[in-house]
C-alpha positions in Angstrom: -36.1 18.3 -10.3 -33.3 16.3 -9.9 -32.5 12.7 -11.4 -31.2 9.7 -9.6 -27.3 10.6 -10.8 -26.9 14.0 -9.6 -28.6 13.0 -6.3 -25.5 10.6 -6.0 -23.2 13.3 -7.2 -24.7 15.8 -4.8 -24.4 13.4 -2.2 -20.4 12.9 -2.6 -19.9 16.6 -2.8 -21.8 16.8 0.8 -19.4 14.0 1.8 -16.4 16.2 0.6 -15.9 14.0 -1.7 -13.3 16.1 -4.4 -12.1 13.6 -6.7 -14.0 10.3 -8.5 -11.3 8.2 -10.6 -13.0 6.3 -13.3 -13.4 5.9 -17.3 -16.2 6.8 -19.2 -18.9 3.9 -20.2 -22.2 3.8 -21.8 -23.2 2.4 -18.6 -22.3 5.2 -17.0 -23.7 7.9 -18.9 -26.2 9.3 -16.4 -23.5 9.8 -14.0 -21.0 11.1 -16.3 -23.3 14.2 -17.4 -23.6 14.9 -13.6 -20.4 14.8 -13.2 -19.5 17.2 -15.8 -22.5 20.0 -14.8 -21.0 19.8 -10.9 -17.3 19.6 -12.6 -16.4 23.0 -10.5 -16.9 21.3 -7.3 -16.1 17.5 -8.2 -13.3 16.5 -10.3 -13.4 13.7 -12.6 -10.0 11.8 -13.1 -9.9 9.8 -16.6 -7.8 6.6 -16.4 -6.8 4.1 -19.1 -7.7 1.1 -17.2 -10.5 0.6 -14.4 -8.5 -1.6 -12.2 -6.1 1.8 -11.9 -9.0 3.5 -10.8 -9.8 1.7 -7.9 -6.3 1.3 -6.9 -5.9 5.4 -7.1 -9.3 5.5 -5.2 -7.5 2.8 -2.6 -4.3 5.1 -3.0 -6.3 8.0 -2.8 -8.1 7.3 0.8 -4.9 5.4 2.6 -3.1 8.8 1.7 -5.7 11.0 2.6 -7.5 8.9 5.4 -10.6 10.0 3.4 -13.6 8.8 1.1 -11.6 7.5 -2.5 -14.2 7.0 -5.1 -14.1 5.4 -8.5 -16.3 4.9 -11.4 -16.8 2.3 -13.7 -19.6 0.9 -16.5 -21.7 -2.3 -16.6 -20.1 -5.4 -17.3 -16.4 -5.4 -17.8 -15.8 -2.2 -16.7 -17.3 -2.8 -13.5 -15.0 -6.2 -13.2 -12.3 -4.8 -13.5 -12.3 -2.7 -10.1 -11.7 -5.8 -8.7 -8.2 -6.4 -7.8 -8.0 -2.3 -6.5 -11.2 -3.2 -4.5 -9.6 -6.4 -3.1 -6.7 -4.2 -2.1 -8.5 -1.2 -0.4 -10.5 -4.4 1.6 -7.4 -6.2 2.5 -5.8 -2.8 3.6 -9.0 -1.7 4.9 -9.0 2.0 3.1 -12.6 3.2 2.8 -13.6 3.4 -0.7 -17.1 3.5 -2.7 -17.6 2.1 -6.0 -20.1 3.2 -8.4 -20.8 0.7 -11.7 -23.6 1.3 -14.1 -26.0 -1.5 -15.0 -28.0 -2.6 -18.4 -31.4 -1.3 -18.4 -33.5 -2.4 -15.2 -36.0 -4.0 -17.1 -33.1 -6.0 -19.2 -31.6 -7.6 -16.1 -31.1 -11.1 -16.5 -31.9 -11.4 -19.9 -29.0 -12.3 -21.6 -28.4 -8.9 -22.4 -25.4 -7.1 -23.5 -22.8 -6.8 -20.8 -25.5 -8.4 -18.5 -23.3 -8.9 -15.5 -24.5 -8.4 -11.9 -21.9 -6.5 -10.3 -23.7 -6.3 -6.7 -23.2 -10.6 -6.7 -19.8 -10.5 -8.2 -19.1 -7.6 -5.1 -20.9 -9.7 -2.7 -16.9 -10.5 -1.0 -15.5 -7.2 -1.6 -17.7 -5.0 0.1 -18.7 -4.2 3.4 -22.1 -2.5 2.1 -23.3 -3.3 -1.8 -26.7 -2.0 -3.1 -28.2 -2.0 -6.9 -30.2 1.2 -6.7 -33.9 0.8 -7.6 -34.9 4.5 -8.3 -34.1 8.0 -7.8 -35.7 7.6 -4.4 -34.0 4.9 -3.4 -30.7 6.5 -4.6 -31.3 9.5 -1.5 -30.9 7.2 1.0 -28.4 4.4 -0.6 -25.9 6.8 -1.3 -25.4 9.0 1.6 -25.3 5.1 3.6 -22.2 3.9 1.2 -20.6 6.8 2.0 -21.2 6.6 5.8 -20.2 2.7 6.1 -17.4 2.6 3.9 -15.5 5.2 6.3 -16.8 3.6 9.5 -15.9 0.0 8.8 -12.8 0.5 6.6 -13.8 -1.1 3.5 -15.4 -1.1 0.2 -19.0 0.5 -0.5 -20.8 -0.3 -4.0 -23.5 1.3 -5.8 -25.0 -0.4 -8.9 -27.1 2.0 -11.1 -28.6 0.9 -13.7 -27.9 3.7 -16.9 -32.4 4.4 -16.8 -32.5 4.8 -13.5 -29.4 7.2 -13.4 -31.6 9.5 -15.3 -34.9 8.4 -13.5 -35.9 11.9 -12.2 -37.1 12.2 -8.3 -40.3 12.2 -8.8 -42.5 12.4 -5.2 -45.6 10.7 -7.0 -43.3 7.1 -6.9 -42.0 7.8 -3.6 -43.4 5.3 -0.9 -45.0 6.5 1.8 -42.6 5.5 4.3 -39.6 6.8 2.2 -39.6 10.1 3.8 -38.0 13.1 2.1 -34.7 14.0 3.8 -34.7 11.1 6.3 -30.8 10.6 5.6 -28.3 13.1 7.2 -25.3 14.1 5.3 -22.3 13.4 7.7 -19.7 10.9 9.8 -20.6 10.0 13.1 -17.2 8.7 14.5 -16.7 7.1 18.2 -14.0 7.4 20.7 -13.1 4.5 21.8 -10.6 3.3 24.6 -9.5 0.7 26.6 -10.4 0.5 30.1 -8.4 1.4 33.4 -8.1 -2.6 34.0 -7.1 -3.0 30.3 -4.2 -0.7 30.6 -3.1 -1.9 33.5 -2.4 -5.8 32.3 -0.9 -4.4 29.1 1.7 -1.9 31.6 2.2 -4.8 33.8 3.6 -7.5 30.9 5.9 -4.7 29.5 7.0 -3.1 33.0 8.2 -6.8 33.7 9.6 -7.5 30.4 13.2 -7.3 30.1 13.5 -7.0 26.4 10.6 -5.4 24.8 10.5 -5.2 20.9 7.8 -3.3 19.8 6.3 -3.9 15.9 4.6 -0.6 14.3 2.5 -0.8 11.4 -0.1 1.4 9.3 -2.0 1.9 12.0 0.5 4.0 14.0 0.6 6.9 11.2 0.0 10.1 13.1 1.2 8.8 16.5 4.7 9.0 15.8 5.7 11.2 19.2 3.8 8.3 21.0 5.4 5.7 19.9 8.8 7.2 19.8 8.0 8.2 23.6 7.1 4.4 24.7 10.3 3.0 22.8 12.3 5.6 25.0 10.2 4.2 28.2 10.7 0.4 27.1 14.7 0.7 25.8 12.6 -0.8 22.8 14.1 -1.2 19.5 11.4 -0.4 16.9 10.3 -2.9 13.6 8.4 -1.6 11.0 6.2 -3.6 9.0 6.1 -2.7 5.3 2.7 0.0 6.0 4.7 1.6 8.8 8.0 2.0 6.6 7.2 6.2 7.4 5.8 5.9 11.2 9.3 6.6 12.2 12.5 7.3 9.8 14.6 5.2 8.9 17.3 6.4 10.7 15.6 7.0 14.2 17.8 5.6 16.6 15.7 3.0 17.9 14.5 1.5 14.5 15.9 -1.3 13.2 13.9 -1.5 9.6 11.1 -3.3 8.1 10.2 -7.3 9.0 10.3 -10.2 7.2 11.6 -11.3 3.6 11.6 -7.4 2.8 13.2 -6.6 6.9 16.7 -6.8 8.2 19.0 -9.2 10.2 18.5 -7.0 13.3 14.7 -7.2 13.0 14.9 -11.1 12.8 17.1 -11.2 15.8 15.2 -9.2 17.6 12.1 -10.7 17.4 14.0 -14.1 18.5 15.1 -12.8 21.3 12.7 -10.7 22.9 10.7 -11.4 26.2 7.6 -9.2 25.4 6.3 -7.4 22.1 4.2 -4.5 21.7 2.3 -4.4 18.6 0.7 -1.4 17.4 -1.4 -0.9 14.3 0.0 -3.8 12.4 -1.5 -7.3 11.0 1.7 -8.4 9.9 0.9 -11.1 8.0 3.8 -13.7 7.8 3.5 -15.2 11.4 6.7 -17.2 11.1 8.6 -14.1 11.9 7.4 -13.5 14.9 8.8 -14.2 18.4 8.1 -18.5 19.0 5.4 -19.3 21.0 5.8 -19.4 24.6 9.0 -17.0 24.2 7.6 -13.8 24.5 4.2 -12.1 25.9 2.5 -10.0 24.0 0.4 -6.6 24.4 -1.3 -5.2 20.9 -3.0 -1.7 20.1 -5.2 -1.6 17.6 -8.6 -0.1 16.9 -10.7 -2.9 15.3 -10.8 -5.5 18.0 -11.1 -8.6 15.6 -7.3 -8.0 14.9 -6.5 -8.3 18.1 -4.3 -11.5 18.2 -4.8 -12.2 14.5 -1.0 -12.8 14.3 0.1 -13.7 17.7 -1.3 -15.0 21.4 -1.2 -11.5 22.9 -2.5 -11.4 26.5 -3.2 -7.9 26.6 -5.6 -6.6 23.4 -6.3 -2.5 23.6 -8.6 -1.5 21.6 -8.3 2.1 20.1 -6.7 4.5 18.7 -3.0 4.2 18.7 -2.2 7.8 19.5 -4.7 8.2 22.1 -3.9 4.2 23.5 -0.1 4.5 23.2 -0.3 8.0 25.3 -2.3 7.2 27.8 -0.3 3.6 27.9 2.7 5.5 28.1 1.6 7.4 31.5 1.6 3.9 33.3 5.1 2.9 32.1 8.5 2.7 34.0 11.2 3.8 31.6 14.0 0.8 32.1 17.3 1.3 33.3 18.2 -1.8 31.3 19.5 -0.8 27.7 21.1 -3.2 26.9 18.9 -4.8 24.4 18.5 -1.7 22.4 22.0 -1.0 22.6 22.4 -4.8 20.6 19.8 -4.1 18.2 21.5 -0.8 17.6 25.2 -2.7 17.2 23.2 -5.3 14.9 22.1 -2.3 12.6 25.0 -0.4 12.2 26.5 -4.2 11.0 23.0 -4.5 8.7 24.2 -0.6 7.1 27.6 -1.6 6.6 26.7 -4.7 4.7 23.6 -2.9 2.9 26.6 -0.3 1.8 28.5 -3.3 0.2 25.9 -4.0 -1.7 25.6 -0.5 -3.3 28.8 -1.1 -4.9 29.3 1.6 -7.2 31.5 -0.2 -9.0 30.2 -3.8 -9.8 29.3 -4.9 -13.8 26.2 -5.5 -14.8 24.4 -2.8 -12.7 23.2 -3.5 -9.1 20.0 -2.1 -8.1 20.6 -1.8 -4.9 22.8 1.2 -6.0 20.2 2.5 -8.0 18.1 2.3 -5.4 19.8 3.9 -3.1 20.6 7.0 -5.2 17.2 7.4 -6.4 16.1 8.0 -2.8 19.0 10.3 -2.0 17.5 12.7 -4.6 14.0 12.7 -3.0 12.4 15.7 -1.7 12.2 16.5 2.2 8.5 16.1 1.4 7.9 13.1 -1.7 5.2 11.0 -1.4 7.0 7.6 -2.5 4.8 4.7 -3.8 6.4 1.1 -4.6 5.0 -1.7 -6.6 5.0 -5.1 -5.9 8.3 -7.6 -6.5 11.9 -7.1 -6.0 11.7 -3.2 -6.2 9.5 -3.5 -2.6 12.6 -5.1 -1.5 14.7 -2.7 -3.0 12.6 0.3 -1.4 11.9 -1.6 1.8 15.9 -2.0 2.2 17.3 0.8 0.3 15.8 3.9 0.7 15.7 5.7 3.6 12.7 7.8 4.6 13.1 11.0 6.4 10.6 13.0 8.4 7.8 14.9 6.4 8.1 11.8 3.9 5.1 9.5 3.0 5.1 5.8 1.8 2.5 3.8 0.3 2.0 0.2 -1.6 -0.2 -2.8 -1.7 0.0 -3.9 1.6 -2.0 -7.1 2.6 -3.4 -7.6 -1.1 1.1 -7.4 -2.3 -0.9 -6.6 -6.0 1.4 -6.0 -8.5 0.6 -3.0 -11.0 -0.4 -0.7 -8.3 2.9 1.5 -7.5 1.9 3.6 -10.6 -1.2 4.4 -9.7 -0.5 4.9 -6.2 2.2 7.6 -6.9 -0.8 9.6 -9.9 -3.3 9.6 -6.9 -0.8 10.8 -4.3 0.0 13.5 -6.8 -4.0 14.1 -7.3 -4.2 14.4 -3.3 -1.2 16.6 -2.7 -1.2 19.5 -5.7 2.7 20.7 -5.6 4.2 17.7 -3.7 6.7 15.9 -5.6 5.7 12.0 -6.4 8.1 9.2 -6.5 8.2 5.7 -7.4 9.9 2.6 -7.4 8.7 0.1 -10.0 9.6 -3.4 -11.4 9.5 -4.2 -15.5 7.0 -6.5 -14.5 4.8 -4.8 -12.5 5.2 -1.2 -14.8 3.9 -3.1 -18.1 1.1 -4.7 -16.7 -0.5 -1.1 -16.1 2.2 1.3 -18.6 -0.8 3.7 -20.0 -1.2 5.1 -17.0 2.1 7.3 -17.4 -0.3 9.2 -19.6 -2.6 9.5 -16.9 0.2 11.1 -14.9 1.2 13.5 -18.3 -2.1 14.5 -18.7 -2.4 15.8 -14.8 1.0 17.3 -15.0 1.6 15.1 -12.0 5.6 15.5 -11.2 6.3 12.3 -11.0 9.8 10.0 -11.2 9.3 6.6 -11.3 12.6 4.6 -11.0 12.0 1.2 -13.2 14.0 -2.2 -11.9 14.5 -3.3 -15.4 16.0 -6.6 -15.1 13.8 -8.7 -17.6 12.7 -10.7 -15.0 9.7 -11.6 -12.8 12.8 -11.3 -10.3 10.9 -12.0 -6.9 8.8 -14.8 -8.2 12.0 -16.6 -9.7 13.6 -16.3 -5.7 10.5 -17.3 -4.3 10.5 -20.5 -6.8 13.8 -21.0 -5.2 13.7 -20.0 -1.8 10.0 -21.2 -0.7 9.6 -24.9 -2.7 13.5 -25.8 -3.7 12.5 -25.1 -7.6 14.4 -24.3 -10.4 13.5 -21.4 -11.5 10.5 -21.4 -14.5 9.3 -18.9 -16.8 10.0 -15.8 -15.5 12.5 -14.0 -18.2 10.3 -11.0 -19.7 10.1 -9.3 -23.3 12.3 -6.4 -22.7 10.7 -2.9 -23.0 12.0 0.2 -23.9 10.3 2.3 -21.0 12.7 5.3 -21.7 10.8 5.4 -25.3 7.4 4.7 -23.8 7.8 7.8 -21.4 8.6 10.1 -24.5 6.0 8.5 -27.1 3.2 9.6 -24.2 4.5 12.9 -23.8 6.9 12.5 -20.5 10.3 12.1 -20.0 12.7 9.0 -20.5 16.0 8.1 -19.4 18.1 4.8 -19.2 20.9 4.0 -16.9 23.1 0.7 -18.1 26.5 1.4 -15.7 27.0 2.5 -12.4 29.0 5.4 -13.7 25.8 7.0 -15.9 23.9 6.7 -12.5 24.9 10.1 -10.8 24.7 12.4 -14.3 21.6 10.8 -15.1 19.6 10.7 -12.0 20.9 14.3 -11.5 19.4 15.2 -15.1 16.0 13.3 -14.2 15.5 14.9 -11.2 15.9 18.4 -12.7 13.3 17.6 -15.8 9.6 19.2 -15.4 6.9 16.9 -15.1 6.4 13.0 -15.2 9.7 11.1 -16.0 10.8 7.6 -16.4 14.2 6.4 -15.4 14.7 2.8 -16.4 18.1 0.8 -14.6 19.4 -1.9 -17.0 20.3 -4.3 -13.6 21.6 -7.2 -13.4 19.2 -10.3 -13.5 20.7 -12.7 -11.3 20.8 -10.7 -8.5 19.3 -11.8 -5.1 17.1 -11.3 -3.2 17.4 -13.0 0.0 14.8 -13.4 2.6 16.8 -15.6 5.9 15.7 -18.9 6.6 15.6 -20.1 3.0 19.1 -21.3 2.5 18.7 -25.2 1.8 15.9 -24.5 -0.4 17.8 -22.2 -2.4 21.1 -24.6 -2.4 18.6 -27.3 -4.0 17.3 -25.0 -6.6 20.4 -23.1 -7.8 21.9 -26.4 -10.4 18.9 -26.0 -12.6 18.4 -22.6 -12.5 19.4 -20.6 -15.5 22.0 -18.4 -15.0 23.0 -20.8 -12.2 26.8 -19.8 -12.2 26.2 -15.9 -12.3 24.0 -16.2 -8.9 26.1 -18.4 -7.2 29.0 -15.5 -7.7 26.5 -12.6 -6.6 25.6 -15.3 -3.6 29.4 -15.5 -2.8 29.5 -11.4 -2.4 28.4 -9.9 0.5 25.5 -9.0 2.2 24.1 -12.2 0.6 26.7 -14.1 2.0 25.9 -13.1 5.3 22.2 -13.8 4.6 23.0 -17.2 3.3 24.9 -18.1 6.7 22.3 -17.2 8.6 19.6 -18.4 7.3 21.7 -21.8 7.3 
C-alpha cells in the first residue's frame, strides 16, 4: 500500500518528471524516503540554498520546455523558493513546488516553523493546494502537474510531514473520490489565428515601408520562420534579452538586443520604423519602443493577454510562433525596398567597430568588455551560456556573440540577481556532456557562492567568468543615469573567488592585465570540470544605456571616482553613447 509521498513521487515519474532540486528538511522527510526508494528513476539534486533550487527548477523547465521541480521543508525552507518562484512566474516557465508542513493537527498553533506556505504562495502560483491525505494527494498531484505546464507558471503542493507518510488507505476514501479518476498526461491545444486575423496583420506589414520586427523568448524553435519573414519584410531583426539565441548574433539581419543592454542600431531602428512585428516578446521597458502614432503594429504570441501589453498593436495573432509566423509568411509580399535593412546593417557594422574599441587589449586597469569578449570566443559550438543579473548581462548582452547550436538563458522579467549560477548547474543537469558557461558579477556570484559545490559535486563542466570589479556596478549607473544621483554604497568586500573555487574542490584562476587574458583563459578552458575565472576590471567603467546623458552629467561631481569615469566617458564607444543620448 502506498503512502501519500510516494503517490506524489509516482506521479512525477508518470509526468516524466527526471529531476527534483531541493535540500533535505525535517519537513520533508516523507518525501525524501520516496525519493531515495524510486532514486533509479528520479533523481534528487542537493543544493546549498533553496532559493537555488527553484531558480534551477525555473532554469531547468525554460531550457527544457518541461516540468522543473523543486523541494523544500516547512517554514523557512519553503520561503525561500520565493524569489526562483517569482522568476519562473514572471518568465512564465512551468514549475511545481513541493514544501512540507508541521503536523496537520499542529497547524496554527504557534508551532515550530508554523508558516502557511499555500497563503504566503497565494501570488506565486497559478494552482496552490495543502494536501489533506493520501487520497487527496492522487488527484492534487497529477493536477499541479497538469496546470503548471498548461498555464506557464508555478504549481504548489503543501504536505504536511504525517500526511506524507499517511498510507492510502480505501476505508478514509470518500465516496465520491473515485479510485483512478485522474489521468496521468498533457492535454495540449492547437491554437491559431483566423483567416480574417491573418489577413489584417499581412495587410499593415505589406503596406509598411519599414518594418522592424522584435523577437523574444517566445520565438525559440521558430528560427527558419522568422528568418524567412525578415527576408520577406527587408526587416532588420531586435532581440530582446530572452531571444539573445533566436537568431545569431551575426545573422545579417540582426541588429542586437534592445534597450539599456541593446545597441545604437536597435534604438534607431525602432525610431524610425513604420510598422513592427512582435513575436514572442513582453519586452518590458516600453520607452524603447517606436512613439505612439509612429508605427503600426502586428504581435504573435500564444497567450492572448500579452497581446498589446507593451504597445497599441492593431493586429494580435494568437498562437504559436512557428506555426503563426509560417502560415503569416504565405500571405506576405517580399519588398523590393531594402533600403532600410541596408541602414540598419551600415548602423551595425559602425555599432562593431565601436564595440571593438572598447575591447582594447591594451587599456590599464582591465576592461571587461575585453574579457568578455574573449571568454565567449572560447565557447563551444554547442555551450549552454547563462548570465546573472548587473553589468555582466550588459557585458554578455553586448559582447558575446552567439552562434548557431548555442543556448542562452537568465532572469528575464524578474532581472534577479544570484541566478546565473544556478541557471548554468541546471543546464548542465539537463544536457549531460554539453559544456556550461557563465557570465557572472562579484555581486551577484556571492550572494549564492556555495552553489559552485553544487556544480563540483555533479561534475558539471562549467566556466563561470566573474566581473570582479568590487562594485554593485549597474546599480551605481542606474543611481546615475535614472535619478541624477551620486553614486551611494555600492563598493563591495572584495573576494577571492579564484580561492573559493579551489577550497570547494574546482578550479580557480585570476586575470589582473589584459596581457594574462589569452594564457589564462586558454589554461581555463582546457581544465576538467567546474572552474572559476575571476577578471580584476576596472571599476569606473560604464555602462551606458542612451537617453540618460543629462542625468549622468548631474551625478558625475559627487561620484567617487568622478575623474576616472569622466576619462573612460571621454573614450569611445561611450563617447558616442553620450552624444547620442544628448
Amino acid at each position: 500500500m502506498s503512502n501519500a509521498a510516494e503517490i506524489l513521487v509516482d506521479t512525477l515519474i508518470a509526468w516524466n518528471v527526471e529531476v527534483v532540486f531541493g535540500l533535505p528538511g525535517d519537513g520533508i522527510n516523507g518525501i525524501m524516503e520516496a525519493l531515495r526508494r524510486k532514486q533509479e528513476k528520479i533523481s534528487f539534486i542537493q543544493v546549498r540554498h533553496e532559493e537555488s533550487a527553484a531558480f534551477m527548477a525555473c532554469a531547468y523547465a525554460k531550457w527544457t520546455g518541461r516540468l522543473g521541480v523543486c523541494l523544500a521543508t516547512s517554514g523557512p525552507g519553503g520561503t525561500h523558493l520565493l524569489t526562483g518562484l517569482y522568476d519562473a512566474k514572471l518568465d512564465q516557465a512551468p514549475v511545481l513546488a513541493i514544501t512540507g508542513m508541521q503536523f496537520h493537527d499542529l497547524i496554527e498553533t504557534f508551532t515550530q516553523q508554523d508558516v502557511d506556505l499555500t497563503r504566503v504562495f497565494n501570488d506565486v502560483a497559478v494552482y496552490n493546494a495543502q494536501v489533506s491525505d493520501a487520497a487527496h494527494m492522487e488527484n492534487v498531484a497529477s493536477l499541479a502537474c497538469r496546470t503548471a505546464l498548461s498555464r506557464k507558471g508555478v504549481a504548489h503542493l503543501s504536505i504536511a510531514s504525517d500526511i506524507q507518510e499517511q498510507p492510502s488507505d480505501a476505508s478514509m476514501r470518500s465516496k465520491r473520490n473515485r479510485p483512478a479518476h485522474t489521468p496521468q498526461g498533457m492535454f495540449a491545444p492547437r491554437c491559431l489565428p483566423t483567416d480574417g486575423e491573418f489577413d489584417r496583420a499581412a495587410a499593415i506589414l505589406n503596406d509598411a515601408a519599414r518594418v522592424a520586427i522584435l523577437a523574444g523568448r517566445g520565438a525559440m524553435g521558430a528560427a527558419a520562420e522568422l528568418e524567412e519573414a525578415a527576408t520577406l519584410l527587408q526587416a532588420p531583426v531586435i532581440k530582446a534579452l530572452l531571444g539573445k539565441a533566436v537568431l545569431p548574433d551575426d545573422h545579417p539581419h540582426t541588429t542586437g538586443g534592445i534597450g539599456i543592454l541593446g545597441t545604437l542600431p536597435s534604438q534607431e531602428a525602432m525610431e524610425t520604423c513604420d510598422a513592427v512585428l512582435i513575436v514572442g516578446s513582453t519586452f518590458p521597458y516600453i520607452e524603447y519602443y517606436p512613439n505612439p502614432g509612429q508605427a503600426r503594429g502586428v504581435q504573435i504570441d500564444c497567450d492572448a493577454q500579452r497581446i498589446g501589453l507593451r504597445f497599441p498593436v492593431e493586429s494580435g495573432l494568437v498562437g504559436d510562433a512557428r506555426e503563426t509566423l509560417a502560415a503569416l509568411n504565405r500571405r506576405l509580399t517580399r519588398k523590393a525596398d531594402s533600403r532600410f535593412l541596408a541602414e540598419a546593417q551600415a548602423s551595425m557594422r559602425t555599432w562593431r567597430e565601436m564595440m571593438r574599441q572598447s575591447e582594447d587589449g591594451q587599456s590599464h586597469p582591465l576592461k571587461p568588455q575585453l574579457v568578455a569578449r574573449a571568454f565567449g570566443e572560447r565557447l563551444a559550438g554547442n555551450t549552454v551560456l547563462a548570465a546573472d543579473s548587473g553589468q555582466n548581462t550588459e557585458l554578455a548582452a553586448r559582447h558575446v556573440d552567439l552562434h548557431h547550436g548555442q543556448a542562452f538563458g537568465v532572469s528575464g522579467a524578474l532581472a534577479s540577481m544570484a541566478c546565473g549560477l544556478s541557471y548554468a548547474i541546471a543546464a548542465g543537469i539537463a544536457f549531460p556532456g554539453r559544456p556550461i558557461a557563465a557570465i557572472v558579477g562579484d555581486g551577484g556570484l556571492a550572494m549564492q557562492l556555495g552553489e559552485f559545490s553544487t556544480a563540483v559535486r555533479y561534475r558539471i563542466p562549467l566556466k563561470v567568468l566573474v566581473i570582479k570589479n568590487n562594485m554593485l556596478n549597474q546599480i551605481a549607473w542606474e543611481q546615475m543615469m535614472f535619478l541624477g544621483n551620486p553614486q551611494f554604497g555600492c563598493e563591495l568586500q572584495p573576494i577571492d573567488f579564484a580561492k573559493a573555487a579551489e577550497a570547494m574542490g574546482g578550479k580557480g584562476f585570476s586575470i589582473e592585465s589584459a596581457d594574462q587574458v589569452t594564457q589564462v583563459l586558454d589554461e581555463a578552458f582546457a581544465t576538467q570540470g567546474p572552474v572559476i575565472i575571476q577578471a580584476l576590471v576596472d571599476a569606473y567603467e560604464p555602462m551606458m544605456p542612451p537617453n540618460y546623458a543629462k542625468n549622468f552629467r548631474k551625478a558625475l561631481p559627487e561620484t567617487p571616482g568622478h575623474e576616472r569615469i569622466a576619462d573612460n566617458v571621454a573614450r569611445e564607444p561611450a563617447k558616442t553613447m553620450m552624444e547620442a543620448g544628448e
